[in-house]
C-alpha positions as CSV (number, residue, x, y, z in Angstrom):
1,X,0.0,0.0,0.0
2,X,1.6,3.1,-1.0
3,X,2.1,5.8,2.0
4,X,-0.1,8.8,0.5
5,X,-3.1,6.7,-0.2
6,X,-2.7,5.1,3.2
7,X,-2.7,7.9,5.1
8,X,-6.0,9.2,3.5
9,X,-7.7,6.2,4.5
10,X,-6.4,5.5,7.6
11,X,-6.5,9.4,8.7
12,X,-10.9,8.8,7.9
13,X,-10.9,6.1,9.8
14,X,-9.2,7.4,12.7
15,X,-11.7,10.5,13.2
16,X,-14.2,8.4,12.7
17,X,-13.3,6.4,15.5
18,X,-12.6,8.9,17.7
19,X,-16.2,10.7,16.8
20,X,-17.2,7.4,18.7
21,X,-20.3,5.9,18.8
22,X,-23.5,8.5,18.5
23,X,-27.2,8.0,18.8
24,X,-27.5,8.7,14.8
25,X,-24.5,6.2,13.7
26,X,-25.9,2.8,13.2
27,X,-24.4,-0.2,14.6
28,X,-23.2,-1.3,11.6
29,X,-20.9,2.0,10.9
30,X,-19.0,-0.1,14.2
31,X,-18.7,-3.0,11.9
32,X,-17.1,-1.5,9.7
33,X,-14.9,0.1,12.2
34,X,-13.9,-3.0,13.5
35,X,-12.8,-4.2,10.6
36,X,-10.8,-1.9,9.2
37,X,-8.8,-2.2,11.9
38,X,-8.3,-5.6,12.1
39,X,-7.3,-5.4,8.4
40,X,-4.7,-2.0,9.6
41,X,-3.2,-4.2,11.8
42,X,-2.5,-7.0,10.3
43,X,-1.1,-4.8,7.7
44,X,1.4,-2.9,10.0
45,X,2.9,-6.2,11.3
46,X,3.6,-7.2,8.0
47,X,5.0,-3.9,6.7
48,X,6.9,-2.1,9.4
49,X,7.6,0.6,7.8
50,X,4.1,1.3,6.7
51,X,3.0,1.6,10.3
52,X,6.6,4.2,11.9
53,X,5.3,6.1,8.5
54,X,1.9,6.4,10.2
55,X,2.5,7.1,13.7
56,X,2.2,3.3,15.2
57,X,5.8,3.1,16.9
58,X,5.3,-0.7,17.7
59,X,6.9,-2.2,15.1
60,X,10.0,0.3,15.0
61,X,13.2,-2.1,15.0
62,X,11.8,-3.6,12.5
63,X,12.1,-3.9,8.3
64,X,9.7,-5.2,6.3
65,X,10.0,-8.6,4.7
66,X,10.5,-7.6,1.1
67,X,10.8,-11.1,-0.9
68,X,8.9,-12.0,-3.6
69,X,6.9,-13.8,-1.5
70,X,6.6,-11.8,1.3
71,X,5.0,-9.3,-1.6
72,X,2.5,-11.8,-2.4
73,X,1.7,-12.1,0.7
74,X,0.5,-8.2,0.5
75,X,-1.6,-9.2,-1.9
76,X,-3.3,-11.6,-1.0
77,X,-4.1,-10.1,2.5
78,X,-5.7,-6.9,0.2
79,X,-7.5,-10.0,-1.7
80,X,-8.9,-11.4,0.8
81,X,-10.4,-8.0,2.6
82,X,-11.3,-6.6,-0.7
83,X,-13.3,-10.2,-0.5
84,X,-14.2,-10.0,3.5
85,X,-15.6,-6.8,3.1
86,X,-19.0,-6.7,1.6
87,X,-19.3,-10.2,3.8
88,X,-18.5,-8.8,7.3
89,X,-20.1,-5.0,6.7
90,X,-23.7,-4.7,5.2
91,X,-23.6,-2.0,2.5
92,X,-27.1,-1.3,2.8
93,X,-27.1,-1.1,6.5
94,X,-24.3,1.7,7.0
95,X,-25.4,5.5,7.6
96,X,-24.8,7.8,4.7
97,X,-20.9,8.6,6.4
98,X,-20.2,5.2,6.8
99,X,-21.2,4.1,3.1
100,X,-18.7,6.8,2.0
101,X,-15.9,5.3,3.9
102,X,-16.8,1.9,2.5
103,X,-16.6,2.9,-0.7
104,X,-13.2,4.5,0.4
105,X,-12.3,1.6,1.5
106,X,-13.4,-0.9,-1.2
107,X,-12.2,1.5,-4.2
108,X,-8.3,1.2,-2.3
109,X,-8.5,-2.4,-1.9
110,X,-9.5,-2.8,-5.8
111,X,-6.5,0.2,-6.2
112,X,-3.8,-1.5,-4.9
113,X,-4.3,-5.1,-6.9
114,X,-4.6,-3.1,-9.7
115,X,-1.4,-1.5,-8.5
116,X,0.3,-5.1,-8.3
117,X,-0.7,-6.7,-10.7
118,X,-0.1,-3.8,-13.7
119,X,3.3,-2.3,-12.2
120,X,6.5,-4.0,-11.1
121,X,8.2,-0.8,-8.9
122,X,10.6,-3.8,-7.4
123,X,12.1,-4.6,-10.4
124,X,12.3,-1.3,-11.6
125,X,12.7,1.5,-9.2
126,X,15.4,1.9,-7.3
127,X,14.0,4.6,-5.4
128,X,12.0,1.8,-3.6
129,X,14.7,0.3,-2.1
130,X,16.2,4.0,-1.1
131,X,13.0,4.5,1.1
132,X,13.7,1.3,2.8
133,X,17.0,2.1,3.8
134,X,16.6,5.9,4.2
135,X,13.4,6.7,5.6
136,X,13.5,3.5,8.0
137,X,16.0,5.8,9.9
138,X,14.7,9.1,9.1
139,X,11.0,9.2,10.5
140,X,12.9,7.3,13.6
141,X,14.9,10.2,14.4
142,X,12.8,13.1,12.8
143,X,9.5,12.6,13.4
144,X,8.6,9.9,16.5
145,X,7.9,11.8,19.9
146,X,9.2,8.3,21.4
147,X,12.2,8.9,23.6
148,X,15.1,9.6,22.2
149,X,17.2,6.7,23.3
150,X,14.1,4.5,21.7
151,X,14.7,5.5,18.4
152,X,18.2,5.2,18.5
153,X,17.8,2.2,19.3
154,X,15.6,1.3,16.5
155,X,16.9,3.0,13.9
156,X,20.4,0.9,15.0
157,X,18.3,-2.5,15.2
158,X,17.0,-1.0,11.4
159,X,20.4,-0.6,9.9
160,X,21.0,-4.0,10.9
161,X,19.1,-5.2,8.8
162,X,19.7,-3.1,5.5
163,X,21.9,-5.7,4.4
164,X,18.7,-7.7,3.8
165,X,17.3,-4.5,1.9
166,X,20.5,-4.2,-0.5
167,X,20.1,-8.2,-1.2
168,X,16.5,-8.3,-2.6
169,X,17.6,-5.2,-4.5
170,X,20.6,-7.2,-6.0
171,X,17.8,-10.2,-6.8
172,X,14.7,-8.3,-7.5
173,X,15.8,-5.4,-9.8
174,X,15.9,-6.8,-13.1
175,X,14.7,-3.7,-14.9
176,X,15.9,-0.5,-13.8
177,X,15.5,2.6,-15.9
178,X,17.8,3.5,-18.5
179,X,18.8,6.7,-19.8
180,X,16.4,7.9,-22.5
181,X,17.6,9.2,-25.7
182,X,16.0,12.3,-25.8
183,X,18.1,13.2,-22.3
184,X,21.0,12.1,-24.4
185,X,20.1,14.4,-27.3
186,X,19.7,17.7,-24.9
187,X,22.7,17.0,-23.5
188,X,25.1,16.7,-26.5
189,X,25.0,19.9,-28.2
190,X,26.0,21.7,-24.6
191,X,29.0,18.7,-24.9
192,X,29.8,20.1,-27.8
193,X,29.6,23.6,-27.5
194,X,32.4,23.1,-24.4
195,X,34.2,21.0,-26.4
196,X,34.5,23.0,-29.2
197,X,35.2,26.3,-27.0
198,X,37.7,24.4,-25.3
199,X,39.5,23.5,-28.5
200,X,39.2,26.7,-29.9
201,X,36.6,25.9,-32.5
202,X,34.8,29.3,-32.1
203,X,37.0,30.8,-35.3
204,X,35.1,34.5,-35.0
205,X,32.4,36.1,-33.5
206,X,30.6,39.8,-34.4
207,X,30.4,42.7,-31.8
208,X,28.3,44.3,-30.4
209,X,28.8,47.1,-33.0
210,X,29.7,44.4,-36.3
211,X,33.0,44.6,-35.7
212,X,35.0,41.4,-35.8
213,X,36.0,40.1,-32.4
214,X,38.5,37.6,-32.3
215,X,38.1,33.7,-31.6
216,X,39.7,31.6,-29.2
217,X,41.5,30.1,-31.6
218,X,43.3,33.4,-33.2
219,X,43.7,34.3,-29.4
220,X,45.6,31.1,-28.4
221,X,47.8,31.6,-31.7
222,X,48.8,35.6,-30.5
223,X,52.2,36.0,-29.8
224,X,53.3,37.1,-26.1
225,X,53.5,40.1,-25.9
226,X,57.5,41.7,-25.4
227,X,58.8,43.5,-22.2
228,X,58.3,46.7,-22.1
């Protein structure tokens, strides 16, 4: 689950829950609740990172499981709730609010699968593997109100295990980007207008005023000038 679309959906749920229970908010809208966050948390002890990112400290000195078959196990945890959903929660019984968040809910389930099964960022984006190994540290030690000591400690217990990180980025990523051509292209005629400069290929240029101005070139061929 990518960070930005899990924080939307678990920052609804969580003022949702702390609106509480109400004499307008069918029972149901509990239901739903419930399991949503029986889903979150099985979903922060698989990803560890997922949960420092959104303020659940328990699984700090910790780094996620990042194997291909750890990954499928991501999915198929989404399948399954994406499945569970409509079987645990009644639709039809929800207030208006908590029909919204179902369909919030539902529509990111159906996101991410379509996510995994249509793009492959672990065989082809480095970057990945960077926020793994960078931001596993840096919301430890920047961000968590935790004592101070406590996140050092983490983040050392993290960097333990980057080794782990850099492996399944040696394994898994078989396609990382190349340089396009057209990069290529808009660099090259800067390449060559150092190198001709350089070499003295500017022969002549004109003034301001039309007068000729010498070339590097000429300049490089002048004489020294005599004493005196």
């Amino acid at each position: 689950m990518s960070q930005f679309n899990n924080l939307i959906v678990a920052g609804g749920f969580s003022l949702l829950a702390v609106a509480g229970p109400t004499s307008a908010q069918p029972a149901e809208d509990e239901h739903l609740k419930v399991f949503f966050h029986h889903y979150l948390e099985a979903q922060h002890r698989q990803q560890p990172l997922e949960a420092t990112s959104l303020g659940d400290h328990r699984f700090d000195s910790q780094l996620d499981d990042i194997s291909p078959a750890a990954r499928a196990g991501w999915q198929a945890s989404t399948r399954l709730a994406l499945q569970q959903l409509p079987q645990q929660v009644d639709y039809r019984r929800l207030s208006r609010d908590g029909q919204v968040d179902f369909e919030i809910l539902q529509h990111h389930f159906r996101e991410e699968l379509w996510l995994a099964d249509h793009t492959h960022p672990f065989a082809e984006d480095p970057r990945v593997y960077g926020g793994y190994l960078n931001d596993s540290v840096y919301l430890l030690v920047a961000q968590s109100t935790l004592a101070k000591e406590t996140n050092i400690a983490n983040a050392i217990a993290r960097m333990a295990q980057m080794p782990r990180i850099i492996a399944e980025a040696e394994k898994s990523l078989t396609h990382p980007p190349k340089r396009r051509r057209h990069q290529l292209l808009r660099k090259r005629p800067l390449q060559l207008h150092r190198r001709n400069a350089t070499a003295g290929g500017i022969e002549s240029r004109r003034g301001a005023g039309g007068g000729r101005v010498e070339g590097l070139s000429e300049i490089s061929r002048r004489p020294a000038p005599g004493p005196g």
